[in-house]
Structure formats: structure tokens, C-alpha cells
Rosetta silent file (secondary structure, phi, psi, omega in degrees, C-alpha in Angstrom):
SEQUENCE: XXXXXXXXXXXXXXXXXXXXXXXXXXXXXXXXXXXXXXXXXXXXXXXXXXXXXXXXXXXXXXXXXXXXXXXXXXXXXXXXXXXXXXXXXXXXXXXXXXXXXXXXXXXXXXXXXXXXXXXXXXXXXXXXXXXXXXXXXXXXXXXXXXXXXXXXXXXXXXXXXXXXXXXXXXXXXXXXXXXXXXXXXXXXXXXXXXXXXXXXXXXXXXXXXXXXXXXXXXXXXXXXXXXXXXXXXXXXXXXXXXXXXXXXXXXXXXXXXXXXXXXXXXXXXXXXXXXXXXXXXXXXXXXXXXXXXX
SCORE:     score description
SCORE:     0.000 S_00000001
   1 L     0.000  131.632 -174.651  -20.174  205.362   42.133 S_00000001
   2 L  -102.763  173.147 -163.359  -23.278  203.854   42.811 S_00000001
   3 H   -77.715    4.013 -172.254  -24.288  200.320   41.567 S_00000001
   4 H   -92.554  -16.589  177.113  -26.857  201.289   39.076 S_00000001
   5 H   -93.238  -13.405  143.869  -23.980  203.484   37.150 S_00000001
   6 H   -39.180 -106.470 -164.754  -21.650  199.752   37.530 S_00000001
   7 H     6.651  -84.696 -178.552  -24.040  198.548   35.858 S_00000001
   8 H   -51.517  -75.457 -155.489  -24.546  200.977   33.162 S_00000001
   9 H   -56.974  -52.729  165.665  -20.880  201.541   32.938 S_00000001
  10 H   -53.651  -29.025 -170.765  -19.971  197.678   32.774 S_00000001
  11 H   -91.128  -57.019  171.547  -22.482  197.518   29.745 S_00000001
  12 L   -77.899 -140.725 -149.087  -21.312  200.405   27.314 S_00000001
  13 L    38.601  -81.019 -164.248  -17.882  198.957   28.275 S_00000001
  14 L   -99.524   21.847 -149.875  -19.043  195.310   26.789 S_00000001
  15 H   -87.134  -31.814 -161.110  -22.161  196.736   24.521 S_00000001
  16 H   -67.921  -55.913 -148.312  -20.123  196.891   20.943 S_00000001
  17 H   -65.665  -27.164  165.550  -18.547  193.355   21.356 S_00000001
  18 H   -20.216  -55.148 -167.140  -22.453  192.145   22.710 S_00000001
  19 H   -55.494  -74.217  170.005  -23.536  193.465   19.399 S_00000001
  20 H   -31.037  -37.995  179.043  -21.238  191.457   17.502 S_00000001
  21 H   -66.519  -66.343 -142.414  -22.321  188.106   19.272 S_00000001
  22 H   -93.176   -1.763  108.615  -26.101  188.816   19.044 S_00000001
  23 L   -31.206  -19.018 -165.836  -25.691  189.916   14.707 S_00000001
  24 L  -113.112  -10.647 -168.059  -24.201  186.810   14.398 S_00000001
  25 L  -104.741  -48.567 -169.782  -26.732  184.937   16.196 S_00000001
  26 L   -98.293  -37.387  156.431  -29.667  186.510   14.471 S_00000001
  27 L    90.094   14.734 -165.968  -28.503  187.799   11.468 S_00000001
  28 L  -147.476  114.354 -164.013  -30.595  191.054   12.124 S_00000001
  29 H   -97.782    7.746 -164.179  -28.955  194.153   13.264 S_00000001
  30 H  -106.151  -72.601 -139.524  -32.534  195.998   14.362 S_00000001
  31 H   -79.289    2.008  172.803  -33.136  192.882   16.844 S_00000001
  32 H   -67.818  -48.236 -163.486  -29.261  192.345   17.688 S_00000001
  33 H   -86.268   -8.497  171.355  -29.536  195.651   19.135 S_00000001
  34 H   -48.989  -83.195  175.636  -32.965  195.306   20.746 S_00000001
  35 H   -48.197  -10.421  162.937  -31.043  192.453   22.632 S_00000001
  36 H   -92.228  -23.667 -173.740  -28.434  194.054   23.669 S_00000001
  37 H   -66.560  -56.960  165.828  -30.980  196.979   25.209 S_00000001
  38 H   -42.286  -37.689 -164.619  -32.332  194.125   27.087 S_00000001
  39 H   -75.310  -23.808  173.415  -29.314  192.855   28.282 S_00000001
  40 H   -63.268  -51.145 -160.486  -28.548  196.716   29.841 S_00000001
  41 H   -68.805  -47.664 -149.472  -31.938  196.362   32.139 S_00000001
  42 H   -67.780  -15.672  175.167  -31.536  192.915   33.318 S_00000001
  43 H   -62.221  -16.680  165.360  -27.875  194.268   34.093 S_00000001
  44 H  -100.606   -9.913 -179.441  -29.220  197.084   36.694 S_00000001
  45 H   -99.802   -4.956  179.763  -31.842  194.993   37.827 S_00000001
  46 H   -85.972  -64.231 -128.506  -29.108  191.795   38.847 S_00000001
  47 H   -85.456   -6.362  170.081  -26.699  194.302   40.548 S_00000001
  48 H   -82.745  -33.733  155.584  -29.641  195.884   42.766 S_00000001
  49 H  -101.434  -20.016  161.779  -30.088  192.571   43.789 S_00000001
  50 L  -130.642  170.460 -160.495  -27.107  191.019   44.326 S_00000001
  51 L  -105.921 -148.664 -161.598  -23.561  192.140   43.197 S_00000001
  52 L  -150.445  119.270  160.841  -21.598  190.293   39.875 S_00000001
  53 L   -57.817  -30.721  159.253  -18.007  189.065   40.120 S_00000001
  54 L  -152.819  117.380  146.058  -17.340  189.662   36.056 S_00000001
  55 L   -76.244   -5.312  179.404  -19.180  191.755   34.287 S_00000001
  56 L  -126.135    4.550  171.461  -18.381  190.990   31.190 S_00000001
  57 L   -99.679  -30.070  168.508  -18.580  187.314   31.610 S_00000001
  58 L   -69.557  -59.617 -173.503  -22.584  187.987   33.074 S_00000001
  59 H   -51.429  -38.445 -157.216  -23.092  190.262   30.370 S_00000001
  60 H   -84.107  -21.989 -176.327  -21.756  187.717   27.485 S_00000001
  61 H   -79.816  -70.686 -154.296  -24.118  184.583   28.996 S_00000001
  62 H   -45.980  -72.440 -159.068  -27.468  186.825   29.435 S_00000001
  63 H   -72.412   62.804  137.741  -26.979  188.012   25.735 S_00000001
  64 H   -90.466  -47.188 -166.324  -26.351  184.589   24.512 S_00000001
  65 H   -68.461  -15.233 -162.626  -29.099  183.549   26.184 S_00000001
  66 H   -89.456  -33.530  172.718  -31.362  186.272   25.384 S_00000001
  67 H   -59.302  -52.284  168.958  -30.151  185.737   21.575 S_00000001
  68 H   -50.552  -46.361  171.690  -30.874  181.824   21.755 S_00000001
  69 H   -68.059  -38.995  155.084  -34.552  182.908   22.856 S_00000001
  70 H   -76.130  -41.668  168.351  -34.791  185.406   20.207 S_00000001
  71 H   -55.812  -11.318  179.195  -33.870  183.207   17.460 S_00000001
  72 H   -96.222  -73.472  176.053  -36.687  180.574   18.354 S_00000001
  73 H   -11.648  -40.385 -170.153  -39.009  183.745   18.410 S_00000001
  74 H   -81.283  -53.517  169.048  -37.856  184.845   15.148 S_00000001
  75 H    -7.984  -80.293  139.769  -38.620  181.183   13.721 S_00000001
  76 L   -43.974  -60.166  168.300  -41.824  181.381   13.791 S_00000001
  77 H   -42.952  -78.253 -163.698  -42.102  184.974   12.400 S_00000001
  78 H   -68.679   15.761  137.963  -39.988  183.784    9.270 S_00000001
  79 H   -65.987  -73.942 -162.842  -42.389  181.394    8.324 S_00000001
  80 H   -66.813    5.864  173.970  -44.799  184.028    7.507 S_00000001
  81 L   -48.996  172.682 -169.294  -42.196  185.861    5.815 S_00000001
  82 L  -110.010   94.427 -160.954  -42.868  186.989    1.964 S_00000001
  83 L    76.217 -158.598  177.907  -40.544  184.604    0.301 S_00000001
  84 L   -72.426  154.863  167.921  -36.998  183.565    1.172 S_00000001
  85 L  -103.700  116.930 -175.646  -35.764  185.041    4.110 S_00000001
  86 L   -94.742  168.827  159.027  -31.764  186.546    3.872 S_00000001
  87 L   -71.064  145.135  171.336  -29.782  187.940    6.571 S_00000001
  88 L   -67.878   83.276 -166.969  -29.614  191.667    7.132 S_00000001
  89 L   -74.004  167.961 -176.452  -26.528  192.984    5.332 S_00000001
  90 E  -133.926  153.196 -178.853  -24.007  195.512    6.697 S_00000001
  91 L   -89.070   95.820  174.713  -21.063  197.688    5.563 S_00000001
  92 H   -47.297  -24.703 -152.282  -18.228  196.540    8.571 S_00000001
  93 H   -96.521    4.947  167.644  -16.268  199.352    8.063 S_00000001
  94 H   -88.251  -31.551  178.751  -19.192  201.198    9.570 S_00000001
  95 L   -58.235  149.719 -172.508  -18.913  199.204   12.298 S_00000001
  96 L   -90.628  152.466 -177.141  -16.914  199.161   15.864 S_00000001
  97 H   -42.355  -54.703 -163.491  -13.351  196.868   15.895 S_00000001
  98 H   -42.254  -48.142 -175.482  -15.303  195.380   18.690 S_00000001
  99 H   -54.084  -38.000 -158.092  -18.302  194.517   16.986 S_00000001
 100 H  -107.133   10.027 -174.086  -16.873  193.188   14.333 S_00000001
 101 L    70.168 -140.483 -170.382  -13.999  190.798   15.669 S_00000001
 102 L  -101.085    3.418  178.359  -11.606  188.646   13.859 S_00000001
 103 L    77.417   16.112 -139.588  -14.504  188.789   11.087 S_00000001
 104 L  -121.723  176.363 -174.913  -15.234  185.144   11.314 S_00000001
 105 L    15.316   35.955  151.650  -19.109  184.023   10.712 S_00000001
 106 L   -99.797   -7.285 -178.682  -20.057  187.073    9.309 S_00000001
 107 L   -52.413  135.363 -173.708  -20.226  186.672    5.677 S_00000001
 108 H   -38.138  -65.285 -159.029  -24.186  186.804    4.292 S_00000001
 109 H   -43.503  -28.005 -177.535  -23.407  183.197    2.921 S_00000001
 110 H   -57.844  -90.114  165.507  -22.099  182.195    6.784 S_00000001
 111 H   -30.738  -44.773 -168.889  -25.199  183.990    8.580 S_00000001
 112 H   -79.012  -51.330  166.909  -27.646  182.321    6.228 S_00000001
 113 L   -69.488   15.035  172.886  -26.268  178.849    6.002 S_00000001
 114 L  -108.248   -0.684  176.066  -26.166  179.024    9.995 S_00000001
 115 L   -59.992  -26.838 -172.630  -30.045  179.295    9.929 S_00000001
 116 L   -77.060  -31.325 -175.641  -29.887  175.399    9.887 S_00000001
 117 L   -54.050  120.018  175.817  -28.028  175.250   12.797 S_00000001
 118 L   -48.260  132.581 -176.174  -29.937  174.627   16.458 S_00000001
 119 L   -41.300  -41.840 -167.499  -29.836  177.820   18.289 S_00000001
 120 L  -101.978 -129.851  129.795  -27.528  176.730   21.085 S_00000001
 121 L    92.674  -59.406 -167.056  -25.184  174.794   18.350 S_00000001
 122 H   -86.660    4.437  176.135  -24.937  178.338   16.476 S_00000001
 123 H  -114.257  -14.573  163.208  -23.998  180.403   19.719 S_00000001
 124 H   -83.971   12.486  171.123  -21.136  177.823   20.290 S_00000001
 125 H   -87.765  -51.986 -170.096  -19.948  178.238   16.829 S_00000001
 126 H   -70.498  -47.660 -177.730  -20.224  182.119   17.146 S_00000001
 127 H   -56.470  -18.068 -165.852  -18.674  182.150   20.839 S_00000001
 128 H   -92.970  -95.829 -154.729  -15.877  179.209   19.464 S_00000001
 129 H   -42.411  -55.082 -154.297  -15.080  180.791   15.814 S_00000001
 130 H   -76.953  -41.239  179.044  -15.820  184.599   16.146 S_00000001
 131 L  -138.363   42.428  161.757  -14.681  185.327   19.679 S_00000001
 132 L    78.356  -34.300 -168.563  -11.803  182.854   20.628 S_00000001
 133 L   -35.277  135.243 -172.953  -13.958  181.153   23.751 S_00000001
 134 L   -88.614  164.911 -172.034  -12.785  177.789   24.656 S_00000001
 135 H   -61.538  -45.244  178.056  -15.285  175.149   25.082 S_00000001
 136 H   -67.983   23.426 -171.575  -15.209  175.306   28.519 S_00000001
 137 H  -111.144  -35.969 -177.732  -15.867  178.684   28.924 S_00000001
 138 H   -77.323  -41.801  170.219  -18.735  178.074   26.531 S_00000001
 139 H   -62.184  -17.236  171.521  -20.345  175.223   28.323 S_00000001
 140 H   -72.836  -58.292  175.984  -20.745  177.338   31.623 S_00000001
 141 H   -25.839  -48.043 -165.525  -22.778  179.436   29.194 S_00000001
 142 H   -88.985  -28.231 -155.646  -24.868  176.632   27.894 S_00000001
 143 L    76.585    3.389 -163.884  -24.873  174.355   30.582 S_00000001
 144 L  -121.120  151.446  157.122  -23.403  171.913   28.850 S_00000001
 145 L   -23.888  125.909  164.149  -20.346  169.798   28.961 S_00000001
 146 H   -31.994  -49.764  177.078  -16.905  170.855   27.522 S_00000001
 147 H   -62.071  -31.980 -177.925  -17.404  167.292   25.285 S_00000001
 148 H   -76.932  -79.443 -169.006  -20.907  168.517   24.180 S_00000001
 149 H   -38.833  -69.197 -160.297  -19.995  172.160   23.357 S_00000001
 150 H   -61.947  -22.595 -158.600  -16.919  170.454   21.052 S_00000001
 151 H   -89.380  -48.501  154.372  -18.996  167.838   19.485 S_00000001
 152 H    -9.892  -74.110 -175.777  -21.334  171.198   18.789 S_00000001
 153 H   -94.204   11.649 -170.855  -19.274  172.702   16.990 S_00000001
 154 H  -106.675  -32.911  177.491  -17.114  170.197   15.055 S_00000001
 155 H   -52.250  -62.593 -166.853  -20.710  168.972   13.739 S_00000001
 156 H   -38.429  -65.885  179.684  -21.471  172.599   12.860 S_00000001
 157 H   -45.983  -16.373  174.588  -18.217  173.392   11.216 S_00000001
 158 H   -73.339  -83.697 -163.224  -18.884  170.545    9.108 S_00000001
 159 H   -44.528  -50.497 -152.980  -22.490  171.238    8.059 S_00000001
 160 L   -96.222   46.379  170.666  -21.551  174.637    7.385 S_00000001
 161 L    58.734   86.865  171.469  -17.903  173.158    4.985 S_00000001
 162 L  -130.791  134.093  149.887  -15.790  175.710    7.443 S_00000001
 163 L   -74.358  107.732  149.587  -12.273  174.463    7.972 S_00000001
 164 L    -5.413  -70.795 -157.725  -11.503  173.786   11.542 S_00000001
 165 L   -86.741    4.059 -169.318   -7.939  174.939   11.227 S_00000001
 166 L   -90.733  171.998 -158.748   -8.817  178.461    8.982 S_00000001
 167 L  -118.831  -23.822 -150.838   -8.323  181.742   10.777 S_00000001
 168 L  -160.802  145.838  176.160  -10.857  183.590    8.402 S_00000001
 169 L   -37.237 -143.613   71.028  -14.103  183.230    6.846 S_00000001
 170 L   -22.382   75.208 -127.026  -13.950  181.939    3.327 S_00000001
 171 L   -68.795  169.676 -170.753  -12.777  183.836    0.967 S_00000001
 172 L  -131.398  146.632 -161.253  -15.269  184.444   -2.047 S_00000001
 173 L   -71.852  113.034  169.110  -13.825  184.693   -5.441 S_00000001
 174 L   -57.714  -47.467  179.986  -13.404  188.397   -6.350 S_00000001
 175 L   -64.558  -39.964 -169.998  -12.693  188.227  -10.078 S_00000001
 176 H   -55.558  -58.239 -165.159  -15.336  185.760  -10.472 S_00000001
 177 H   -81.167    8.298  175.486  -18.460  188.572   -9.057 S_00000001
 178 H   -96.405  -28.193 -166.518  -16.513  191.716  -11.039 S_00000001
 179 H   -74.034  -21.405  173.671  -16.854  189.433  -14.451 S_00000001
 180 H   -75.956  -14.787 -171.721  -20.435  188.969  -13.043 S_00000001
 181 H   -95.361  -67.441  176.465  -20.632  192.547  -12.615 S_00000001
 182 H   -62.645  -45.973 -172.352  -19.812  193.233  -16.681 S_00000001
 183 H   -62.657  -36.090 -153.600  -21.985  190.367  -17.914 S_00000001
 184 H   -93.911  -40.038  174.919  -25.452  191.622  -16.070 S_00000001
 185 H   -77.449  -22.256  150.146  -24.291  195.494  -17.157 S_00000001
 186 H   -56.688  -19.766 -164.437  -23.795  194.341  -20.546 S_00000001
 187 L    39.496   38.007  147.642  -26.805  191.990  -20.496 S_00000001
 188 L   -19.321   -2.307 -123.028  -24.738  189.012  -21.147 S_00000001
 189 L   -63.784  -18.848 -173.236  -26.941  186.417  -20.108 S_00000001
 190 H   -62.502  -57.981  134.589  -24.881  184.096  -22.039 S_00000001
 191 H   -12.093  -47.135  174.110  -21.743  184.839  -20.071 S_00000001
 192 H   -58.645  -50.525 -139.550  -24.034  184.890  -16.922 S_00000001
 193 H  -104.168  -47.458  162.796  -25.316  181.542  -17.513 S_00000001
 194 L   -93.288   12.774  163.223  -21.265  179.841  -18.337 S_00000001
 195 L  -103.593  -14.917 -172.625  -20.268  181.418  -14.718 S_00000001
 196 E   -80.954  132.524  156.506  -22.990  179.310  -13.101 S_00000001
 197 E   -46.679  137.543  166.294  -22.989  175.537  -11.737 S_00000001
 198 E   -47.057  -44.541 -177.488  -25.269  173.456  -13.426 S_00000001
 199 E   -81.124  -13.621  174.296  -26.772  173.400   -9.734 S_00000001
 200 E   -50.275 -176.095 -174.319  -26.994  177.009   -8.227 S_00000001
 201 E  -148.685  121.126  165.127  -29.160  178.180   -6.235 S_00000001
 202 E  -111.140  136.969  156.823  -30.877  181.998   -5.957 S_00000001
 203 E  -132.325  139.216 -152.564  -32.798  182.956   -3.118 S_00000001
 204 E  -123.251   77.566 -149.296  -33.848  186.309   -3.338 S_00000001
 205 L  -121.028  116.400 -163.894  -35.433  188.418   -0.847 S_00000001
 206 L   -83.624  -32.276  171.160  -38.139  190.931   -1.544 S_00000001
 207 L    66.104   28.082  175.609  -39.588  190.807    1.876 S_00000001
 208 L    59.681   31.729  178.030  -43.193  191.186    0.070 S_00000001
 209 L   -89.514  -55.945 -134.542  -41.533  195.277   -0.597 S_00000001
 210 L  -148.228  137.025  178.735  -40.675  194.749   -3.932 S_00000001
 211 L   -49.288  136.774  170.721  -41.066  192.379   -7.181 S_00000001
 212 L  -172.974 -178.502 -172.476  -38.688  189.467   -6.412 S_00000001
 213 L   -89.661  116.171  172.218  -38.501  185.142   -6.642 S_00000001
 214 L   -86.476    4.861  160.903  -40.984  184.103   -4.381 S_00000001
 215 L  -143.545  166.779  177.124  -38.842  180.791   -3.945 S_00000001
 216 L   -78.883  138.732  168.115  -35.191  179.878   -4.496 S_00000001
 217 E  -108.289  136.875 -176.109  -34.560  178.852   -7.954 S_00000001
 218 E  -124.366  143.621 -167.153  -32.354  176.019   -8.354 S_00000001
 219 L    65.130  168.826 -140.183  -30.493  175.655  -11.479 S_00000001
 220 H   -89.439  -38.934  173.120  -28.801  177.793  -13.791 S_00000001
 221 H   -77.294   -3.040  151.041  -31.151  177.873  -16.310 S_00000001
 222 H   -57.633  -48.220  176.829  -33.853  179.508  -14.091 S_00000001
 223 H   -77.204  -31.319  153.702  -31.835  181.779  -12.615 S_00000001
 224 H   -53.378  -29.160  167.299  -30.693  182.964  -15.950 S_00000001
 225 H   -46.546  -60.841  177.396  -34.358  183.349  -17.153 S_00000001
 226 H   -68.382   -4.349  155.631  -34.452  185.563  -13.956 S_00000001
 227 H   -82.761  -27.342 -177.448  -31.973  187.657  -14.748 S_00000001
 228 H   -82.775  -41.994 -179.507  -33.131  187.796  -18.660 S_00000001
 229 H   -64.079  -57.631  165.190  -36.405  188.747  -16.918 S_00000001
 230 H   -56.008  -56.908  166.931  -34.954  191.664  -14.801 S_00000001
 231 H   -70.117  -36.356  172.519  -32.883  193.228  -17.820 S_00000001
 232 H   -62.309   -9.576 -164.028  -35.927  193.006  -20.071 S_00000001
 233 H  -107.476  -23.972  162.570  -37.898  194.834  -17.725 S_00000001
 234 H   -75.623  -36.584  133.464  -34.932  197.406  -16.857 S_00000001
 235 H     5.752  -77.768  157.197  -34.711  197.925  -20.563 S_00000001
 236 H   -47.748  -43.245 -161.549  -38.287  199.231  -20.511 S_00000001
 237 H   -90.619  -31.906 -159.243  -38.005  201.089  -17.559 S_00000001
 238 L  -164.011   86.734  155.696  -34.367  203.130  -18.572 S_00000001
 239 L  -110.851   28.228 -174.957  -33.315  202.295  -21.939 S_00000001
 240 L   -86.348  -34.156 -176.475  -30.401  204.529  -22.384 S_00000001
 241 L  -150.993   47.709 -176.706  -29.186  202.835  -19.254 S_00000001
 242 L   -40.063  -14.160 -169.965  -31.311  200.285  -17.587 S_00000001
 243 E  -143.014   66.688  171.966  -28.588  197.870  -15.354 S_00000001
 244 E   -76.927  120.323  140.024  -25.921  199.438  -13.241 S_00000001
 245 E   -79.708  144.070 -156.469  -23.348  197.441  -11.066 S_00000001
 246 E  -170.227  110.706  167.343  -21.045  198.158   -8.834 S_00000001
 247 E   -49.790  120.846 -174.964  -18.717  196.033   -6.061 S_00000001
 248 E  -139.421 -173.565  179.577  -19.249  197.063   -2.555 S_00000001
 249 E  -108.494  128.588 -177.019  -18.563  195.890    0.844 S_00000001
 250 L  -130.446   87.781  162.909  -21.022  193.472    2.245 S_00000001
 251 L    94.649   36.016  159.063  -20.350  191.774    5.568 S_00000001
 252 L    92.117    4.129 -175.709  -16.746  192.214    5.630 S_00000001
 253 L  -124.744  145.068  167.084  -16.682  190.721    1.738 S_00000001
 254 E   -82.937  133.317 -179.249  -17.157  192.278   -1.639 S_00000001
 255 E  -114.387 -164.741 -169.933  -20.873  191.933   -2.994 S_00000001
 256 E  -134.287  120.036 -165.541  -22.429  193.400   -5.579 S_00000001
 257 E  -116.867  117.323  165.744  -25.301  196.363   -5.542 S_00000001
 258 E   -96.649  111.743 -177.163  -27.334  196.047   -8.695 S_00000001
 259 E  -102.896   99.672  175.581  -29.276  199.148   -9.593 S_00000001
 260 E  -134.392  154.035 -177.502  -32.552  198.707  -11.984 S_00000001
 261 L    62.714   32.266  174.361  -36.103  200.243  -12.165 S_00000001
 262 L    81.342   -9.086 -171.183  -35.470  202.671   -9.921 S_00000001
 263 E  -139.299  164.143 -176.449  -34.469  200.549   -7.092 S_00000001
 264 E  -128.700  156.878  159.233  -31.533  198.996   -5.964 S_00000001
 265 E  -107.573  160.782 -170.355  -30.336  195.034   -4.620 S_00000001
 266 E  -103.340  145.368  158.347  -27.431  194.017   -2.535 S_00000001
 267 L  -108.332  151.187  137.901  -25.611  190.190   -4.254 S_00000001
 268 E  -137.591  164.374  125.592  -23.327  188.102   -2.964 S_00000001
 269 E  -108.232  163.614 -161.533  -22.066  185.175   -4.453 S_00000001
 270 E  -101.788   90.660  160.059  -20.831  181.404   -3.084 S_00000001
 271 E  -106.562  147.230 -179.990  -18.195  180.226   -5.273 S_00000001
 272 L   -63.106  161.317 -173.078  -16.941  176.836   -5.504 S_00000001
 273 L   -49.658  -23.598  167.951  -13.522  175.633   -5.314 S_00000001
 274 L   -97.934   29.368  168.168  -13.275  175.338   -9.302 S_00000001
 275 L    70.154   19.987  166.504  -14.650  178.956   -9.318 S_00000001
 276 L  -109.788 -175.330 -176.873  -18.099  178.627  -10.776 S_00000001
 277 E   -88.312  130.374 -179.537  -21.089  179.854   -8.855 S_00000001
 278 E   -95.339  -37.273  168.579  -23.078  177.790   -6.589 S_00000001
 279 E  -137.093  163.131  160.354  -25.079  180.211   -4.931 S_00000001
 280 E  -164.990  138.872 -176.535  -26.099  184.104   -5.100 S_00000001
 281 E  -123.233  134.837 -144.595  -28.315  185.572   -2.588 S_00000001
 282 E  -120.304   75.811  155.338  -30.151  188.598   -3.644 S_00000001
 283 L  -107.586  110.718  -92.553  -31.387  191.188   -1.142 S_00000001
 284 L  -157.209  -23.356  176.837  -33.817  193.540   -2.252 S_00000001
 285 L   -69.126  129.295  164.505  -36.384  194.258    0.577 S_00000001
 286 L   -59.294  -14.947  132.845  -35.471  198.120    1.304 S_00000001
 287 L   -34.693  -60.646 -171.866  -35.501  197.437    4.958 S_00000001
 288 L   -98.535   34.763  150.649  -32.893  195.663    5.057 S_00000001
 289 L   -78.587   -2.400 -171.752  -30.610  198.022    3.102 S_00000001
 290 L   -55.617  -35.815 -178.505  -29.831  200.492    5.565 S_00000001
 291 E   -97.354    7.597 -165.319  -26.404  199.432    6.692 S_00000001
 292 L  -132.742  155.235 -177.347  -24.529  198.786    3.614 S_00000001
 293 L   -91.281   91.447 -165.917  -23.355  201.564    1.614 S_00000001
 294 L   -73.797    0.000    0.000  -25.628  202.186   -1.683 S_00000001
């Protein structure tokens, strides 16, 4: 075997669980796998020069590292974005075991709210939560202290309300999005409007493809307007049957794919612990629909 098929061989070996790190990092499944493509070359170009003791411990730092570097890249870019910017959802069950882990930080709501999070902060959360690594295993990654890496992540876990001691994501209240599901095909808004917190938040993302809220609307009666806005216009468009809904799999969770006008959006919603909704994130640019099953 020669060392450029090691290489190669070591890499589809480690490429699915790679994937998984660098989706979770980025929140983009076109540029997870870009980075993992990279991460194959610099892997035939280390072992021609010198050889590699673990391969799958070499493999897992370059794409962290290569992931940390794309997310400040991306940064920039999503400024000029066309509105809010969401994460790119996916149907897991499309997905390799590997890829998709224990399921931890994959949820849209997860991925999105981890945008605040410092680049190296959010690859010891995903290497910590998603794929067991202890801090010190993480801090050779990083460079950083075992104390640093934990302090990393207990801030993170914080910011983003994740319980320390849970084994799984957060679960998101099913009955709450199916009742959410009848009110919008019924055009309920009243019903829409008594599931919300005085306090949501929509962000909505059209990706300058499609009509959509070119900012997050905060509070419920805006976001009901924008739903009263969307059925008056599906209405027009279809009135025998202008608003279809339907419960799908979104990132290892059930969302919601709302079909009007001719086109369709992916939902999720965030609900709080007394079960009314706090957030719903809306994606609607046709790009990023690719992966989830429509």
C-alpha cells in the first residue's frame, strides 16, 4: 500500500464523522463538505512529507482548524447576506450514523444560537457535547489549556441555556408546532397569535430568492401580521386551497414545511418551558432546501 492510498484510505475511514464536526461548526452542509475535501489534500500532502502516528486524531484537528478559519470567512460574507441569515437544514435520517452522532448541537435553534459563540469556543462545544472529547484532548486541538477549553464551554453551555448534565439536545414541544400546524392551515391567526410569547422572535430567511422579513420581528403581534400577510396573499394565489402544512424532520427534530404561492418554507419552533413560543425560524431561500425532505 503506498502512502498516498494511507492517506486516502485513513480519510474515507474518518470523512462521515469529519462531516458531522464541520456541519456543526458552520451550519452549512455545501461548505462542511468543501472542508472536509480540503482536509483529504492536506492529508496526502502531510504523509508525503512526513508519516502521522493517528490518523484520525490529525484528521479531526486539521478539520477543526480548517472549520474555525472557515467560519471567520463566512462572517464577513453573512453580512452582505439578504436578510437574516439561518442555518442550512437537513433531513438526519438521510444522513450517515457517523455524521450524525449522539445528535447533540444539531437542532436549527442550536446551530443558529451558536452563531454568537467565538469560533474556537463553538468547536469546543461541538468536540465536548457532540463527540464525547474530553477537554484535554480538545486543548491539544486548540492549543489551549484543559482549564481554558472547560471554562469554554461551561460559558457556552450557559449562553446557549444547554444543561451541562443532559444527554440530548432539547427537546422542542411537539404538540405545541402540530396545533401550530392546524391554526396557519385553518388561518387561525387568532389561535396563532395565543401560542406566542408576548416576546417572540421570527427571523426568516429568504436569502434575497424569495419574498420574506427582511429583519427579525420581535413580538407577537408582528409576527402575526406576518403570517395574516402570507395567508392573505396565499388566498389570492390558491383559493380553494392556499396554506398547506405538514410536520417533517428537520435536524434530527420535527419542523414544519409550509407550502403557499407555489413555493414551499421549512419552520421550526423554540418553545419555552411553559410551552408558548419564543422563537420560529423560517427558511425559505430554495438553496438551502435541498437536504430536508419536501
Amino acid at each position: 500500500m503506498t502512502l498516498a492510498v494511507s492517506a486516502t484510505a485513513a480519510w474515507q475511514s474518518e470523512r462521515n464523522r469529519l462531516l458531522g464536526i464541520a456541519y456543526r461548526m458552520l451550519g452549512d452542509f455545501g461548505h462542511a463538505e468543501d472542508v472536509v475535501s480540503e482536509v483529504a489534500i492536506d492529508a496526502v500532502r502531510q504523509e508525503r512529507r512526513s508519516g502521522v502516528d493517528s490518523w484520525p486524531a490529525w484528521l479531526t484537528t486539521v478539520c477543526v482548524r480548517r472549520s474555525i478559519d472557515r467560519v471567520r470567512q463566512l462572517a464577513t460574507l453573512r453580512e452582505e447576506y439578504t436578510g437574516p441569515w439561518l442555518p442550512e437544514p437537513v433531513d438526519v435520517s438521510r444522513l450517515p450514523e457517523e455524521t450524525v452522532a449522539n445528535r447533540e448541537l444539531l437542532s436549527l435553534t442550536l446551530l443558529h444560537l451558536a452563531e454568537q459563540l467565538a469560533p474556537e469556543a463553538r468547536a469546543a462545544m461541538v468536540l465536548h457535547r457532540a463527540f464525547s472529547m474530553s477537554a484535554p484532548e480538545i486543548g491539544e486541538i486548540l492549543e489551549k489549556s484543559p482549564a481554558a477549553v472547560r471554562q469554554m464551554i461551561s460559558r457556552s453551555e450557559r449562553r446557549l441555556e444547554i444543561d451541562p448534565n443532559a444527554p440530548a439536545p432539547r427537546a422542542k414541544d411537539r404538540a405545541a408546532l402540530e396545533k401550530l400546524v392546524l391554526a396557519i392551515e385553518d388561518g387561525d391567526i387568532e389561535t396563532v397569535v395565543a401560542m406566542l410569547d408576548r416576546d417572540a422572535v421570527l427571523w426568516a430567511d429568504g436569502g434575497g430568492k424569495v419574498k420574506s422579513a427582511m429583519n427579525p420581528l420581535f413580538g407577537a403581534a408582528r409576527i402575526a401580521r406576518f403570517f395574516t400577510c402570507i395567508l392573505g396573499k396565499a388566498v389570492a394565489f390558491d383559493p380553494s386551497q392556499p396554506v398547506r402544512a405538514e410536520i417533517v424532520d428537520v435536524n434530527g427534530e420535527p419542523g414544519m414545511v409550509l407550502r403557499h404561492q407555489g413555493r414551499a418554507d421549512v419552520l421550526v419552533i423554540d418553545a419555552g418551558p411553559d410551552g408558548t413560543i419564543r422563537g420560529v425560524r423560517q427558511v425559505s431561500n430554495p438553496d438551502k432546501l435541498t437536504r430536508v425532505s419536501l
